[in-house]
FIKOLZA-1660 file (N, C-alpha, C; in steps of 0.1 Angstrom, whole numbers, plus 5000, padded with zeros to 4 digits):
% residues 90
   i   px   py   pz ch aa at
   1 5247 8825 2048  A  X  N
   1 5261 8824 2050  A  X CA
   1 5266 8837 2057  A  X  C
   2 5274 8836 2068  A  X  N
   2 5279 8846 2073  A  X CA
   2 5293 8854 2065  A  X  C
   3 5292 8865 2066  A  X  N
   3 5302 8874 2061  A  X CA
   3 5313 8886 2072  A  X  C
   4 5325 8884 2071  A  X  N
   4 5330 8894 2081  A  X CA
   4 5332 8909 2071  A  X  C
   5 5327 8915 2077  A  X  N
   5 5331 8931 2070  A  X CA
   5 5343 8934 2072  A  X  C
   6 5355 8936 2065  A  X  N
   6 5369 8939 2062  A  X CA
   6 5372 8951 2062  A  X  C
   7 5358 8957 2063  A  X  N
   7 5362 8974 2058  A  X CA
   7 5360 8981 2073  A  X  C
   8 5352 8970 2081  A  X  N
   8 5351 8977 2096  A  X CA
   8 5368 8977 2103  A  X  C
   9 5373 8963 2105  A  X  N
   9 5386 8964 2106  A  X CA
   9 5396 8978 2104  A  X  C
  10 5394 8975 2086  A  X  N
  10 5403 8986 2084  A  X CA
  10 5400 8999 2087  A  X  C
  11 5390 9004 2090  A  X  N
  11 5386 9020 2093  A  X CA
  11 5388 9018 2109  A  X  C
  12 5391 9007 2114  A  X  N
  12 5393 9009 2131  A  X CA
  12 5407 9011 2130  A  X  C
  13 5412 9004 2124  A  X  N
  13 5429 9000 2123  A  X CA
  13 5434 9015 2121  A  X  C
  14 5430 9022 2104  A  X  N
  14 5429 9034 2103  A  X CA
  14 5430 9045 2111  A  X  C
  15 5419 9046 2117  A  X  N
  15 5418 9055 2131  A  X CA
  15 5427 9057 2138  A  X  C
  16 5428 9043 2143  A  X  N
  16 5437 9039 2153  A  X CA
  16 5453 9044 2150  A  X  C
  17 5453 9041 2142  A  X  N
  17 5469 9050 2136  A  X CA
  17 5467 9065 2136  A  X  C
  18 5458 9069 2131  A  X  N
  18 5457 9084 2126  A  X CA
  18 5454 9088 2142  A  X  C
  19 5450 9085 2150  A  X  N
  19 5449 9090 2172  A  X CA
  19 5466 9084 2169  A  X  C
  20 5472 9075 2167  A  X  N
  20 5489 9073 2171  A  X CA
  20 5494 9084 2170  A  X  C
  21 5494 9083 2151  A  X  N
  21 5501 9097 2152  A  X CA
  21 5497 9113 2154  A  X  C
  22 5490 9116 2163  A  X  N
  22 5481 9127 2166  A  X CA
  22 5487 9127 2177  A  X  C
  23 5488 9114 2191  A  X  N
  23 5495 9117 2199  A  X CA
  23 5513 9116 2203  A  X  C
  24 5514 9114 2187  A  X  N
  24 5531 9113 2190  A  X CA
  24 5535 9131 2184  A  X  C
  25 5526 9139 2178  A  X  N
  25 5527 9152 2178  A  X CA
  25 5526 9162 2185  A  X  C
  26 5516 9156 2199  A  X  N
  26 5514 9164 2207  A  X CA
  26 5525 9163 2215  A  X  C
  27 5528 9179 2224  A  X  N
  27 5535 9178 2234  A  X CA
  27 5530 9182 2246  A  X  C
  28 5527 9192 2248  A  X  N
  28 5520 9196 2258  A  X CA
  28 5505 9202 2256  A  X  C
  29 5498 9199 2245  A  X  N
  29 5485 9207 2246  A  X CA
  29 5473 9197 2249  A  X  C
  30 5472 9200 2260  A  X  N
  30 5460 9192 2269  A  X CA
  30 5446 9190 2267  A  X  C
  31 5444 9201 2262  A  X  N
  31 5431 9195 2252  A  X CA
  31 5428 9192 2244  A  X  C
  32 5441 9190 2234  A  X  N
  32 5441 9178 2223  A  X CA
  32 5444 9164 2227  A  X  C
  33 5448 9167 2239  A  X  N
  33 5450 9150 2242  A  X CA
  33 5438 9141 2250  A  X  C
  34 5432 9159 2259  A  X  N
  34 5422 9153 2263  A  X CA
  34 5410 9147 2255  A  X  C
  35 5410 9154 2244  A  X  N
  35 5401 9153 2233  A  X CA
  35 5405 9138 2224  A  X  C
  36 5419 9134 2221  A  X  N
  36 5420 9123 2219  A  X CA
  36 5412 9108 2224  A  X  C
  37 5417 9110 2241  A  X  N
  37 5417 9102 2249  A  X CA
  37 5400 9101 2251  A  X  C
  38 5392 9109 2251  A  X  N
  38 5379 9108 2250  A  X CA
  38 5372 9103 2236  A  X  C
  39 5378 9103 2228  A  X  N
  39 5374 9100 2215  A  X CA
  39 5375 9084 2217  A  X  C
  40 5390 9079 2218  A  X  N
  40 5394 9066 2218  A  X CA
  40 5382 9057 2229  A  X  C
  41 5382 9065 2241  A  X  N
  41 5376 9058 2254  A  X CA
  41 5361 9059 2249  A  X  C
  42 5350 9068 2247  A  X  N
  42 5341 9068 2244  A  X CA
  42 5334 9065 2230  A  X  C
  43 5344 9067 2219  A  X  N
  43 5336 9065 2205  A  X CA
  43 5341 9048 2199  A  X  C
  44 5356 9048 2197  A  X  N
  44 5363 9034 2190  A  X CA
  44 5362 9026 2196  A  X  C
  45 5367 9026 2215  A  X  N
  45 5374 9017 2216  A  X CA
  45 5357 9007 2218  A  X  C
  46 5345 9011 2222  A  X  N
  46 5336 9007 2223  A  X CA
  46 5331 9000 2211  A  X  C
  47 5334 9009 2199  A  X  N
  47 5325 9004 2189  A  X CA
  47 5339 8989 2182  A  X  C
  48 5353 8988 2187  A  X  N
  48 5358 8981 2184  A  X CA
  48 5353 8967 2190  A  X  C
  49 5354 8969 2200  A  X  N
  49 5349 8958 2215  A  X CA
  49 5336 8949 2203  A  X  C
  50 5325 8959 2200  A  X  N
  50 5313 8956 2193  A  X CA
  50 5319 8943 2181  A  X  C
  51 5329 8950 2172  A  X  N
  51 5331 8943 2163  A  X CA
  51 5333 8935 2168  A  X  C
  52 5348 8931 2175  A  X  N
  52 5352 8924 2182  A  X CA
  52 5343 8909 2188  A  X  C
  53 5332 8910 2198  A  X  N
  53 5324 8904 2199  A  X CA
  53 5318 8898 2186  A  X  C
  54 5312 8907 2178  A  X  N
  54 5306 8899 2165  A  X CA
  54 5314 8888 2157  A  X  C
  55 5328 8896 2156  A  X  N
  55 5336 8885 2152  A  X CA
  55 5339 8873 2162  A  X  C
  56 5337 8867 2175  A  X  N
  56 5337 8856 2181  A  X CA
  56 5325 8853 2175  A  X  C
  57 5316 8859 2182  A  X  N
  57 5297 8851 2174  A  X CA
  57 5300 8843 2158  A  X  C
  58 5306 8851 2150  A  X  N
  58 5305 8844 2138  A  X CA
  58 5312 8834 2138  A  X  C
  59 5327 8835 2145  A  X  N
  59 5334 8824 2146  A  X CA
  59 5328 8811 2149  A  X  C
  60 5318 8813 2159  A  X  N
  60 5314 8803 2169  A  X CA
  60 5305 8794 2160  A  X  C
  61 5296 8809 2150  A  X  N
  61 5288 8799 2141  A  X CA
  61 5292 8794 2131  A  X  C
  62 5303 8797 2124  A  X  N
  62 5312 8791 2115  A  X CA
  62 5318 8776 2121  A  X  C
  63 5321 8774 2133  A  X  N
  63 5327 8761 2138  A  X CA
  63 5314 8757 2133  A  X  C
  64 5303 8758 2140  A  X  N
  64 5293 8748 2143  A  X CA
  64 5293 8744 2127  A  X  C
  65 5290 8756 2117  A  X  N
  65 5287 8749 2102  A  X CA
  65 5298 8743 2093  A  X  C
  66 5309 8740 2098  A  X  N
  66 5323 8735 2101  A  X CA
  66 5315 8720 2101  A  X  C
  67 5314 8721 2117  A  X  N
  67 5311 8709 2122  A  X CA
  67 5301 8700 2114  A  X  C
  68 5287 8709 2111  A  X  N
  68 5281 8700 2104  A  X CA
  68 5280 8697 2092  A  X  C
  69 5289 8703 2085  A  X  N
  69 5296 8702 2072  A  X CA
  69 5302 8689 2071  A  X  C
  70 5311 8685 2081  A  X  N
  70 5318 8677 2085  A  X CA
  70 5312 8663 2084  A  X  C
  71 5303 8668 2095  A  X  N
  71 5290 8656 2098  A  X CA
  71 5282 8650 2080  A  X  C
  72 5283 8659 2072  A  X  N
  72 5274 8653 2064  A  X CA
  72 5285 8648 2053  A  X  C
  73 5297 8653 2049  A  X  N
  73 5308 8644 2046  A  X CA
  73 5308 8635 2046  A  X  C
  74 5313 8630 2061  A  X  N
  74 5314 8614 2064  A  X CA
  74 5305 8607 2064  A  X  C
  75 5288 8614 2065  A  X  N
  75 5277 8606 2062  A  X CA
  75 5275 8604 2044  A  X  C
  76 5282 8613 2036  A  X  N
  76 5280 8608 2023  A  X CA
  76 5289 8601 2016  A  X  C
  77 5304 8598 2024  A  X  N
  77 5315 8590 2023  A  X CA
  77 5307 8576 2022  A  X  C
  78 5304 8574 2037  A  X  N
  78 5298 8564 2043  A  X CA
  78 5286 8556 2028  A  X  C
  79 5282 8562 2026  A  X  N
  79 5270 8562 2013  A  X CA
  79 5273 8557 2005  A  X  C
  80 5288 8571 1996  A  X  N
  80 5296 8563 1985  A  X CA
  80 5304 8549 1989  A  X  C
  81 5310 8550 2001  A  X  N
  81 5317 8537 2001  A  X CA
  81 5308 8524 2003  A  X  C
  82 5297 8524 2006  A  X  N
  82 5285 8517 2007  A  X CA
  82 5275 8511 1993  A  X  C
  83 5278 8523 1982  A  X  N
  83 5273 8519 1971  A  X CA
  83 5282 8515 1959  A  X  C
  84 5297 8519 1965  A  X  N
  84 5307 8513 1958  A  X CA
  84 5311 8500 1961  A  X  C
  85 5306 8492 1970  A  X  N
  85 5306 8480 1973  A  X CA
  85 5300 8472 1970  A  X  C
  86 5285 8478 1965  A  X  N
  86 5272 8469 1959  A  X CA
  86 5278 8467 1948  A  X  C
  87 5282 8480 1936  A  X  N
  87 5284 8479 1923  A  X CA
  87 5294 8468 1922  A  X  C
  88 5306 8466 1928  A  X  N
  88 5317 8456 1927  A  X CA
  88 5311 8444 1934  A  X  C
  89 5303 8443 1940  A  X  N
  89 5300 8432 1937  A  X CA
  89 5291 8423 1930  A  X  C
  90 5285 8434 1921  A  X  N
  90 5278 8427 1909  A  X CA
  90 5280 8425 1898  A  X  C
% end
């Protein structure tokens, strides 16, 4: 069974706030911003992207097990309503 990790989210989310308010403090010092802006561009925003992607992949394989969940449903519907018809008629 697939699992999404909740804790990656939140430590990006996290971040993500704690660089907000880092750059709503700065005003003019340039190499804190520069240093921001490189952090965001080179370390998160890539390893978010990452998650990001994993979470479509799982999505995609969740539909399918969705789907064939689905699929075996109406094949055991089909069964019950099939052996509930033998009984009543004996």
């Amino acid at each position: 069974m697939i699992t999404i990790d909740i804790s990656h989210i939140a430590k990006h989310k996290n971040k993500l706030v704690a660089i907000r308010h880092a750059l709503t403090l700065v005003d003019t010092d340039r190499e804190l911003i520069v240093t921001i802006c490189k952090e965001m561009a080179f370390k998160w925003i890539p390893i978010i992207l990452d998650d990001v992607a994993h979470l479509y992949e799982e999505n995609a394989q969740l539909q399918v097990d969705n789907l064939n969940l689905n699929l075996q449903n109406d094949s055991l519907l089909q069964q019950n309503v099939a052996l509930s018809q033998r009984l009543h008629h004996q």
